[in-house]
N, C-alpha and C positions, 0 to 999 in steps of 0.2 A: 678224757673228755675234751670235746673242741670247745676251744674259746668262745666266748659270748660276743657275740656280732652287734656292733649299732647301727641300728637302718639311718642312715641318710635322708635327710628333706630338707625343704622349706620352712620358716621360721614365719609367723607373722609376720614381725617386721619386715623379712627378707619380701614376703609373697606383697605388701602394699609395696613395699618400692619398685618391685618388680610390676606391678598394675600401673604405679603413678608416673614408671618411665614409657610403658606403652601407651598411656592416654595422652602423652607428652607428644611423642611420637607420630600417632593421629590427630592431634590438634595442628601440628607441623604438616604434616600431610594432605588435610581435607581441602585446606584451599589450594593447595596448589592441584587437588583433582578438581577442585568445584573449577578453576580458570582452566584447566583443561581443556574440559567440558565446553566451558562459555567459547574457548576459542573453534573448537568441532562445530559448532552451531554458529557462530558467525562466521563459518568458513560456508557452510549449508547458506546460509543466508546472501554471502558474498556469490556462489554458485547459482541461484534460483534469480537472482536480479542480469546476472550474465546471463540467464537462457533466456529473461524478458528483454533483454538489447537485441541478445542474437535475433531472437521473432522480431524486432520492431527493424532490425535490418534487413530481415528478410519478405517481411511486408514491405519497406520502401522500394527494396530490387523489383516484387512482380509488380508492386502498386505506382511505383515513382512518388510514393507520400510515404509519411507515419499515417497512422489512421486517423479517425476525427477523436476525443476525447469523451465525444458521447454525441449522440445524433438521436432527430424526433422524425428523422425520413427518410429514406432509403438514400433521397440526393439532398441534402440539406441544404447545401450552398445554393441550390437553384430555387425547391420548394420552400416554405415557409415551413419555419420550425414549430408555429402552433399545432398543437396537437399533441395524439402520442400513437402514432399507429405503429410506430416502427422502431419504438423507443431501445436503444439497447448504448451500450460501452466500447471503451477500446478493446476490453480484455476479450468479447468474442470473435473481434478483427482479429485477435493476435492465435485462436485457435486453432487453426492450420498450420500456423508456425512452430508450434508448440508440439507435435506429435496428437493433437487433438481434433486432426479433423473429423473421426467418429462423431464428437459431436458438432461441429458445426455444420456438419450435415442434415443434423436432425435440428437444428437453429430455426426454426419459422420466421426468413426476412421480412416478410410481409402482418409481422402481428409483434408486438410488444414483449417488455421481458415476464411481464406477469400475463400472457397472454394462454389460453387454453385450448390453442387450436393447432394441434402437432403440424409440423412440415410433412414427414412420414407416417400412412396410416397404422395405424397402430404403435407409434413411435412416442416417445417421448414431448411431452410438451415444453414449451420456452420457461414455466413458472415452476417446472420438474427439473430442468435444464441449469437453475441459477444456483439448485441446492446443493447438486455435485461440488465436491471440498476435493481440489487438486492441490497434491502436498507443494506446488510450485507456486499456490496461493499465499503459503502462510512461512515468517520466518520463526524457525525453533525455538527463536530466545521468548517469541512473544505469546501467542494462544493458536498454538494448531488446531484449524479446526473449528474456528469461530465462526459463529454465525449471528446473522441479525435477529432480533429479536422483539420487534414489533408485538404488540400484546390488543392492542385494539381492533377490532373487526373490521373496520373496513378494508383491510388489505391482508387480510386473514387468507386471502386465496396465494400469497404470493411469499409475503413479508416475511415471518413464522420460521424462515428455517431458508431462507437466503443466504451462501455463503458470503462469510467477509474476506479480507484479504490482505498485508502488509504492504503491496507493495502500488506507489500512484505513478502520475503522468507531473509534469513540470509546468505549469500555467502563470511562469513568473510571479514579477513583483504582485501584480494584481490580485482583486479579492474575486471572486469569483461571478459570473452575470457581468462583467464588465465590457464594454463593447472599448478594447483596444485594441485591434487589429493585429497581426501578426508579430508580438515580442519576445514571448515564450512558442517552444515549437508543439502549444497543446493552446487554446485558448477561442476564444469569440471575438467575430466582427463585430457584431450587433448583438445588441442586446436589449433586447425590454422589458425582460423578466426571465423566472427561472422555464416559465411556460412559455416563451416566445423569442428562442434566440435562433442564431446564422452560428455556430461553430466554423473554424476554418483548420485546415491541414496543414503542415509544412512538410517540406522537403529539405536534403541535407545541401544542397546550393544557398539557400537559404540563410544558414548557416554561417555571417560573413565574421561574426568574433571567433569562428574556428570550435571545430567540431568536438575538439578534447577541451572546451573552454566553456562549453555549455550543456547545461545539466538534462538529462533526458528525463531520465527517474530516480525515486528514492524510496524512503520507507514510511510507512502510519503506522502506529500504533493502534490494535484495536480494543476497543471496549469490553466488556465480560458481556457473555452470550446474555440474549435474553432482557437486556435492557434498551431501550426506546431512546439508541443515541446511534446516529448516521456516520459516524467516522469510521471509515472501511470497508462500506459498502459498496464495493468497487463493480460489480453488477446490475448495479441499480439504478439506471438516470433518475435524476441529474447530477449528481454530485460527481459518482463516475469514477472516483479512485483514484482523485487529483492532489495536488499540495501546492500551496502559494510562498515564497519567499519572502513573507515578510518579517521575518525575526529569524535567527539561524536555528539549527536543530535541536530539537528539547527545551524550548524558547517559546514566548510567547503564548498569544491566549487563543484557541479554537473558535471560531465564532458561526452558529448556527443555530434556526429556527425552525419551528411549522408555526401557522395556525393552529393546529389541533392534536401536531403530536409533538414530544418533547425529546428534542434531540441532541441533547445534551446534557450531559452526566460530567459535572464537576469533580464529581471525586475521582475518578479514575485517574483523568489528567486535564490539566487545566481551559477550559470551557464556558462560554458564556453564551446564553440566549441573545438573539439580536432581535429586531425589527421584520416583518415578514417579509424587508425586500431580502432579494437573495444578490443584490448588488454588497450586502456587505459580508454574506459568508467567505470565512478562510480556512481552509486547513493546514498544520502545520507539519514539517516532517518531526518525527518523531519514532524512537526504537528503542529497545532493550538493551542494546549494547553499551557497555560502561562507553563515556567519553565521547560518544556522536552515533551518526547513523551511514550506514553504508549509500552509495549514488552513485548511477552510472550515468554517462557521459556520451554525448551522440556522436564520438567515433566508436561503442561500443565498450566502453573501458569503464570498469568499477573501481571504486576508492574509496575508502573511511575518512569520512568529513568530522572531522573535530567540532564538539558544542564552541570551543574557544573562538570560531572562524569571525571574524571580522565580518559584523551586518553586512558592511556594504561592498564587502566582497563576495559573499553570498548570493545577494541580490543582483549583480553583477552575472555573475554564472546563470544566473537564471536566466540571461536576456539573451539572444543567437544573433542580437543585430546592431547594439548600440552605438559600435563604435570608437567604446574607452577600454585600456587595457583592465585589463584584470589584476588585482595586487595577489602579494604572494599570501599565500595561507600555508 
């Protein structure tokens, strides 16, 4: 007769230590894939603000400017900016640049962004135009995809499903409505209100604290879809997908108003209602990335700006013409 065989296995105890080494294991493991991850998506992020320099360089070459930051008329600087017949942003100046002249084709310059009178017949309208979500909009770490989310009717033709966007224009130290003439290379001469300004352009001549020493763009943070708060709406004059230097990144308070609608959501990130002038709106940069926010630089060049930066070195970078060196960060 053959001898009696014992089968071989696992023991309880053997099968939990062998469970509580592999849980061990992927505890050790997850974050180093979760920072993976976070780094692939601020590589995407550091990518998408490079191809917004590149357009803004390649707008200066045909144009001899950056564009306006947001314009109420086809020539601003000459017309009066009352009004809104021709209202639009930098971001459709920069569509050409971008591989998107399809639409700025179909762009109706002569009518507004919520405007409902196509360029081309049977084409697309400017308030059809603004809802299009291009993934060169939005950085990965934050909400791809975001839209505004006005809920009250009166702008119910336009508002509802306007894309938002992560990334703005530089309008220095200032808060925004301010008539300081040419400091940041985005910003107003004049100013009377958010319905009654002169916007002005720069060029890289301009430029005299040197062109890798002054901030072009950066990042916003946007809002959760669907809520009645303006930061991101980089489509939509006035605001226009701007940020002011006055606290460094992930700092300081957002400050903005309506009369009738409310645009500002505290919880998200920090926010406060103002006064109806729009001389004291600011926004601030801000991003998902641990530790600061990405910024590009008007020779073209991106960098990860540290929350640690020194205000008034920050502030500093924001100006193309001061005249004081820059400290180190």
């Amino acid at each position: 007769m053959s001898p009696h065989r014992h089968r071989s296995g696992f023991t309880l105890v053997e099968l939990l230590v062998v469970i509580g080494i592999i849980g061990t294991l992927v505890g050790l493991l997850l974050p180093a894939v979760q920072a993976a991850r976070e780094a692939a998506r601020q590589s995407s992020c550091t990518n998408n603000l490079k191809q917004w320099a590149l357009a803004m360089h390649a707008h200066h070459d045909a144009i001899k400017f950056f564009p306006y930051f947001a314009q109420r008329r086809n020539n601003p600087e000459v017309n009066t900016a009352s009004g809104s017949a021709h209202r639009r942003t930098w971001v459709i100046s920069l569509w050409p640049y971008l591989e998107q002249l399809d639409l700025y084709s179909k762009w109706n310059l002569n009518d507004n962004y919520y405007g409902t009178t196509p360029a081309i017949t049977g084409g697309l309208k400017n308030n059809e135009l603004i809802q299009i979500k291009l993934p060169n909009y939005y950085c990965p770490s934050d909400i791809p995809g975001a839209r505004y989310g006005y809920q009250g009717s009166a702008m119910a033709n336009w508002g509802n499903f306007a894309a938002r966007g992560n990334y703005a224009v530089n309008m220095g130290q200032t808060r925004f409505y301010v008539s300081s003439g040419p400091v940041g290379p985005f910003g107003i001469k004049n100013a009377a209100s958010q319905g009654s300004y002169i916007p002005y352009r720069s060029k890289l001549s301009q430029m005299t604290d040197g062109n890798s020493k002054t901030l072009l763009m950066s990042e916003l943070r946007c809002p959760q879809d669907e809520v009645d708060d303006g930061r991101g709406q980089r489509l939509l004059e006035p605001s226009g997908g701007t940020f002011t230097a006055a606290a460094p990144p992930n700092s300081g308070t957002d400050r903005w108003s309506s009369s009738s609608i409310k645009f500002c959501d505290s919880a998200i990130f920090p926010c406060t209602s103002t006064s109806d002038s729009s001389d004291q709106w600011q926004f601030m940069v801000r991003s998902q990335h641990s530790g600061g926010a990405n910024a590009s630089f008007c020779d073209g060049s991106v960098t990860f700006i540290p929350n640690a930066i020194d205000p008034g070195v920050w502030q500093e970078l924001s100006t193309m013409n001061s005249g004081s060196a820059v400290g180190a960060w």
